[in-house]
Structure formats: C-alpha cells, structure tokens
C-alpha positions as CSV (number, residue, x, y, z in Angstrom):
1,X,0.0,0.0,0.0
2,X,2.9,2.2,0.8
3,X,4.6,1.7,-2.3
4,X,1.1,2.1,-4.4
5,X,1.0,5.8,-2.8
6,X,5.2,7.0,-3.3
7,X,4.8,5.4,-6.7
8,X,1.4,7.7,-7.0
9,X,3.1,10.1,-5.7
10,X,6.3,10.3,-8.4
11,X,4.0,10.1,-11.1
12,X,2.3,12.8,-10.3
13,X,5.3,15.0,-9.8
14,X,6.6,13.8,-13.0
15,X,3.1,15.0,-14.5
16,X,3.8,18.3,-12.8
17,X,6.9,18.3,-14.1
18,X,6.3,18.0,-17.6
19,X,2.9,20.1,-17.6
20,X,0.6,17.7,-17.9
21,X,-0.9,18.3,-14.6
22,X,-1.3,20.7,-11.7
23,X,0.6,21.1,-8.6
24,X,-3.2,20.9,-6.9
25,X,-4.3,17.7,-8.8
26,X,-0.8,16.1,-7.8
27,X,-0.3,16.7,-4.1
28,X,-1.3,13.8,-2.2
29,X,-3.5,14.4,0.5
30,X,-2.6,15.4,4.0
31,X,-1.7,12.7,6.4
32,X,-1.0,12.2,9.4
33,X,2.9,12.5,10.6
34,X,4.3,8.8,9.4
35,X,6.8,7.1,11.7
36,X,9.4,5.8,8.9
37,X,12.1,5.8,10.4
38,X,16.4,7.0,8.5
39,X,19.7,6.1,8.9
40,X,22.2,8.8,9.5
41,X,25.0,9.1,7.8
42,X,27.7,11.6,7.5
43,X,27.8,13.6,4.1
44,X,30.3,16.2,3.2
45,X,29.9,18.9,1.4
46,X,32.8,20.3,-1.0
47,X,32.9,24.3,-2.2
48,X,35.3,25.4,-4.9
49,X,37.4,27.4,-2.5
50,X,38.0,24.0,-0.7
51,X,36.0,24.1,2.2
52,X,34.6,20.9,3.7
53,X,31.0,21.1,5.7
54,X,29.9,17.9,7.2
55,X,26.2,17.1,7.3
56,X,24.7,14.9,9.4
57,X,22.3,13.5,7.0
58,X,19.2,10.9,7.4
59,X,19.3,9.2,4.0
60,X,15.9,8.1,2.3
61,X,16.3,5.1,0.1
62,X,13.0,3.4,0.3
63,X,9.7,4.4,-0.9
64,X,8.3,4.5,2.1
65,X,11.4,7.4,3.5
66,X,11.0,8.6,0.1
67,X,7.2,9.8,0.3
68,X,7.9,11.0,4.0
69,X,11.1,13.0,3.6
70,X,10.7,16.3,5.7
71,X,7.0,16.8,6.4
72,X,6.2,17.7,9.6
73,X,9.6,18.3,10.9
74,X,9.1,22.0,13.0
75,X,12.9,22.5,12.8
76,X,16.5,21.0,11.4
77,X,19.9,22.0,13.1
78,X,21.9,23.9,10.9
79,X,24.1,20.5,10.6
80,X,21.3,18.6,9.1
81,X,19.9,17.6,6.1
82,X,17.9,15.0,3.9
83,X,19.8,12.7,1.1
84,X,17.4,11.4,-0.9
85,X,18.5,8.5,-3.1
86,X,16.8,7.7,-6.3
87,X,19.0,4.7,-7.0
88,X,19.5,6.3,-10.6
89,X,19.7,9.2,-12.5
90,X,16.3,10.6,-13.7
91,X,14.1,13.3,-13.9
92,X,12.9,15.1,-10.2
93,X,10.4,17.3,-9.2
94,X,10.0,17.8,-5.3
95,X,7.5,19.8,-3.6
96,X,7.0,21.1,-0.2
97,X,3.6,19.8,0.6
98,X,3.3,19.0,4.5
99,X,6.9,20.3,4.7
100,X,6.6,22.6,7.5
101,X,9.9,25.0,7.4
102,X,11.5,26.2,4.9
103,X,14.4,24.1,2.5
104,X,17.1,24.5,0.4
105,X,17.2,21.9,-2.0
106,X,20.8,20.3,-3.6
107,X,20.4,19.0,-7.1
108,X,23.3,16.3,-7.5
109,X,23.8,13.9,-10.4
110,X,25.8,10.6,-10.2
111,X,29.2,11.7,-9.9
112,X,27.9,14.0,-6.5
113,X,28.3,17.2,-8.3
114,X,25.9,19.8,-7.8
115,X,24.2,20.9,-11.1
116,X,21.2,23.3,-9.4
117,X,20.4,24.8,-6.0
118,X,17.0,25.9,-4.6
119,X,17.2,28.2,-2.2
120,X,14.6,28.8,0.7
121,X,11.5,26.9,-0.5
122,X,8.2,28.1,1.4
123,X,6.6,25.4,3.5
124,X,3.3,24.1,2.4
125,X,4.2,24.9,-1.5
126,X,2.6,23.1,-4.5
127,X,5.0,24.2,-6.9
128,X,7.3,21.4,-8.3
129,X,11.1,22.2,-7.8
130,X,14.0,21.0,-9.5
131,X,16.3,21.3,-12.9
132,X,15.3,20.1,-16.5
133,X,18.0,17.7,-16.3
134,X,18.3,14.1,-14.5
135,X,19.5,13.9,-11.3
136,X,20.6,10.8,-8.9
137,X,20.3,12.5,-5.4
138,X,18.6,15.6,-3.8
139,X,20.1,16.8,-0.4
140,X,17.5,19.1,1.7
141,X,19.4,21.7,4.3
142,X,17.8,24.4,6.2
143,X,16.5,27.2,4.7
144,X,19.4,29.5,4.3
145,X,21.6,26.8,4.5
146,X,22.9,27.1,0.5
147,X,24.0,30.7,0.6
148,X,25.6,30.3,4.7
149,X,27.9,27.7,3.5
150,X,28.8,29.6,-0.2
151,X,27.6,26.5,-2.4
152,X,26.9,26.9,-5.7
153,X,26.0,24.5,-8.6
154,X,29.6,22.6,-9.3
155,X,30.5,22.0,-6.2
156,X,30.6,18.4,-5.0
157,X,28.8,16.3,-2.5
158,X,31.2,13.0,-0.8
159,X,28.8,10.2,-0.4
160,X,29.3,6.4,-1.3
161,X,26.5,6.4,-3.3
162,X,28.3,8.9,-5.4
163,X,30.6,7.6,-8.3
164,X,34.1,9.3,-8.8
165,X,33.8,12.0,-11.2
166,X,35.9,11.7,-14.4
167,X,39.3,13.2,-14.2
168,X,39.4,16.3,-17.0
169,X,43.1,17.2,-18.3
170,X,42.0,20.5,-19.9
C-alpha cells in the first residue's frame, strides 16, 4: 500500500513536471505525521574554494522514506539535512507539501556534483522544484543553509552512493 501511494506520488510529480498536470491535482492528501524511520550518515559537502562542511544527514532510500522525507519536521539543526536516493539518474520534481519550514534543495547527479540549487522553498508549496535535467540525489538543508555555506552548482557532494567524477586534463 505504501509503495502504491510513493509510486502515485512520483508520477504525479513527473506530470507536474512536464505540464501535464497541476501542482493541486498532484499533491497527495494530507496525512497524518508517518513514523518511517532513517539512517544517519555523514555527508560532506565540497565548495570550490576548498571548504569541507559535514552534514549529518538521514538518507531516504525506500519508498516509504522517500514519500515521508521532511513533512512535519518543526525545525532542522543547521548540521542537518535530507539525502534522498533515487537509486539512478532521472528526472525530479519535489514539492514542499506537508513540509513545514523552509528548504534549500541540492540537485546532485551521479558523480555527486551539484548541477542546481533551490534556495529557501516556502513550507506548504505546490510548486514542483528542480532542474530540467536528470538527477541521482537531492540533499535538503535548512533554509538559508545554500548561501551560509557559499555553495553553488559545481560544487561536490562525498557520499558512497556517489561515483568518482571523471578526471578532466584541460
């Protein structure tokens, strides 16, 4: 039943996504706060100027964690965050419905670089988020949390579920 309603649920965003349908005809309706349970795990975070951040991340893998994310959390420390795990690279559209403070959401592709940042998104929005290019991993910081660290799209993200990136000789 779980997997019926994420699976619902990522179609619908996709349908956002591409226009085919509404933020108001895809949010799910409002539940109750679910008690799925995360793993933590440490995450580090790579600027260009060389600074490393670690994040003590939950990590959402299944559908279940998936589906739950951040809704109804009332506040994350300033060293947490959300890795969201899509197994692959592929479209994402993410929403803030149930999501009760404000995010900044890190667009990462396979190699855990950061292709597209969204900054502060306003709890309780309908609006699908993201880039209009595949990703394999979102990471969700506090509000605020993107510009107080200086990240920017490029910079990496050290996870194992992240490939080593190519090695350029230009």
């Amino acid at each position: 039943m779980a997997q019926r309603g994420w699976i619902r649920a990522v179609g619908l965003a996709l349908l956002v996504a591409l226009g085919l349908a509404g933020p108001a005809e895809a949010a799910p309706a409002a539940a109750e706060p679910a008690t799925v349970r995360f793993e933590r795990a440490p995450v580090a975070l790579l600027t260009a100027d060389g600074r490393r951040v670690v994040i003590n991340a939950e990590l959402a893998t299944s559908p279940a964690q998936l589906e739950q994310g951040l809704m109804f959390r009332t506040a994350l420390a300033a060293d947490g965050g959300m890795l969201f795990d899509f197994g692959a690279p592929r479209m994402v559209a993410m929403w803030m419905k149930n999501t009760l403070i404000p995010l900044d959401m890190l667009f990462i592709d396979a190699t855990g670089t950061i292709r597209y940042i969204e900054e502060n998104a306003p709890p309780h929005s309908l609006e699908p988020r993201g880039p209009a290019l595949p990703v394999r991993a979102v990471m969700e910081l506090a509000g605020g949390s993107a510009r107080r660290l200086g990240l920017r799209p490029g910079d990496r993200v050290e996870h194992p579920i992240f490939a080593a990136a190519p090695m350029s000789f230009r």
